[in-house]
N, C-alpha and C positions, 0 to 999 in steps of 0.2 A: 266618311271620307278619310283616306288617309292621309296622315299627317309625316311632315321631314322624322322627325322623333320617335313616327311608328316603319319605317322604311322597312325594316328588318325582318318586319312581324305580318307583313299580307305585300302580293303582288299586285297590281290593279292594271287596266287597259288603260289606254290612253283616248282620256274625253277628249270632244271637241267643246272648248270651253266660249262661252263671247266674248268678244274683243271688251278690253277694259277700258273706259275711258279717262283721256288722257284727264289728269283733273292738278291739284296744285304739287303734286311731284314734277309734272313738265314731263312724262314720259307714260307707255303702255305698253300693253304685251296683248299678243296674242294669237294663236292657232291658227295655220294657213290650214288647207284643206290636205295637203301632206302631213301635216302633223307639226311641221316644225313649228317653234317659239319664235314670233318675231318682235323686235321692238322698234316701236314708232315713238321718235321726240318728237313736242314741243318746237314749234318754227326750223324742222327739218325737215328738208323734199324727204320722201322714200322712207323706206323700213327696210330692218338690218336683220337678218337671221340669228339668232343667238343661241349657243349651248349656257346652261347653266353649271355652274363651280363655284362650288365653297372653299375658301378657303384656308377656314381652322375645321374641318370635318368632328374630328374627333372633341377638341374640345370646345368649341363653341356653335353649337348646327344652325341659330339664328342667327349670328354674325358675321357680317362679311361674307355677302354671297356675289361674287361676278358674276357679269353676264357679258360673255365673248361671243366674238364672232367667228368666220368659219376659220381662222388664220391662226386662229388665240388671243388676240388680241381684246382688251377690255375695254368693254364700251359705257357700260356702266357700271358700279359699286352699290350694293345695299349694305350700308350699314347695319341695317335692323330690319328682319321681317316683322317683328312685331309693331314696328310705325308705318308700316303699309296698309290699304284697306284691305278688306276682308277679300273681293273677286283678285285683285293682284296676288297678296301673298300665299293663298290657295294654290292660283297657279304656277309660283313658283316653289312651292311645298311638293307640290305634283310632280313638277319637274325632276325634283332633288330627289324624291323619294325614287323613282324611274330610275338616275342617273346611278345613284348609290344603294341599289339592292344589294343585299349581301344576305347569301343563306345562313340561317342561324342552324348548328351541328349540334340534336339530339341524342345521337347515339355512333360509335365509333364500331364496325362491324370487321373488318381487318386491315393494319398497314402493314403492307407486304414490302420489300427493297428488291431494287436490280441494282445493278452497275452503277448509276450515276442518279436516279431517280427512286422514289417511295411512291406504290399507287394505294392510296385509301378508299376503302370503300365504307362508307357513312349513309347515316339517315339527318336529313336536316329535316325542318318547318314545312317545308313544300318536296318533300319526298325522298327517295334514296338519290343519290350522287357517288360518282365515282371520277377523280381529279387525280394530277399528279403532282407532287413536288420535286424538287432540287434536295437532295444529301445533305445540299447545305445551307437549305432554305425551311431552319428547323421554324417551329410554329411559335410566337411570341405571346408573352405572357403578358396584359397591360395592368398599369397600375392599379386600376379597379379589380385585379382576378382573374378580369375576362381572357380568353386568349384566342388569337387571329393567328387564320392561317393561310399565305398564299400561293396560288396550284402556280404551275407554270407557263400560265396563262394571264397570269397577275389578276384572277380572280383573287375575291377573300370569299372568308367561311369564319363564321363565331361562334365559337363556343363561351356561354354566358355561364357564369357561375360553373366551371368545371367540375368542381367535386361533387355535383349535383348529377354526376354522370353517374351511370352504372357500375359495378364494378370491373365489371370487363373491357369498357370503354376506356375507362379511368387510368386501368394498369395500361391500353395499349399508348394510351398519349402520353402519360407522365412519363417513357423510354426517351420523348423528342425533345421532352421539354428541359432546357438549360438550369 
């Protein structure tokens, strides 16, 4: 099964998981037959539809994950997946992983320029891709090494450990990078 942590690294479909029982959190989740997340409180009529959102993504993926509704609005906070039981945080691990897929970029095959945009064409994890950027929307470097990149689409793409690229790939990134 994959996990928030392995997001990056496998795509998966989306199970129909069983409802979790509400037990001394006061609340539960679970998979209507559309697929969505719902969550059911503790001495509350009705269930509420909820998207999932983390919100320290980068640096903390167990902490602080919302659960909104269709508005944005937050209905509930976990503090910690790791104080949830095993069938809940599963399926909010599920959800995250879903929510925050980001193609991991093995190889850099050409960045070409027009006018106001850059098209790359790459091979990531799960196949070749071709995206575009902004001029001015060069690709960032993060503290770990790693560096993110987003099309104009506000997708990302990461490239782990860069210098681990090829040579060819290597000289065509390090032109973008600041």
């Amino acid at each position: 099964m994959t996990t928030f942590a392995e997001t990056i690294s496998a795509v998966e479909s989306v199970a129909v998981l069983p409802e979790t029982r509400v037990d001394k959190v006061g609340w539960s989740l679970h998979r209507r037959a559309d697929g969505r997340l719902v969550l059911r409180r503790e001495n509350v009529e009705g269930e509420t539809p909820v998207q999932v959102a983390c919100c320290f993504p980068w640096t903390h993926p167990y902490e602080f994950i919302s659960l909104r509704d269709d508005k944005g609005r937050e209905q509930k906070l976990i503090e910690n997946l790791h104080e949830l039981a095993s069938p809940l945080r599963e399926m909010v691990e599920d959800e995250l992983a879903q929510r925050n897929f980001m193609p991991r970029i093995t190889g850099i095959e050409a960045i070409t320029g027009e006018i106001e945009l850059f098209h790359w064409k790459v091979i990531t994890h799960v196949g070749p891709r071709r995206f575009l950027t902004r001029r001015s929307d060069h690709p960032r470097k993060l503290a770990n090494g790693d560096v993110l990149i987003k099309d104009v689409s506000n997708d990302l793409y990461l490239i782990r450990n860069p210098k681990g690229l090829d040579a060819k790939s290597l000289k065509l990134l390090w032109v973008y990078l600041d």
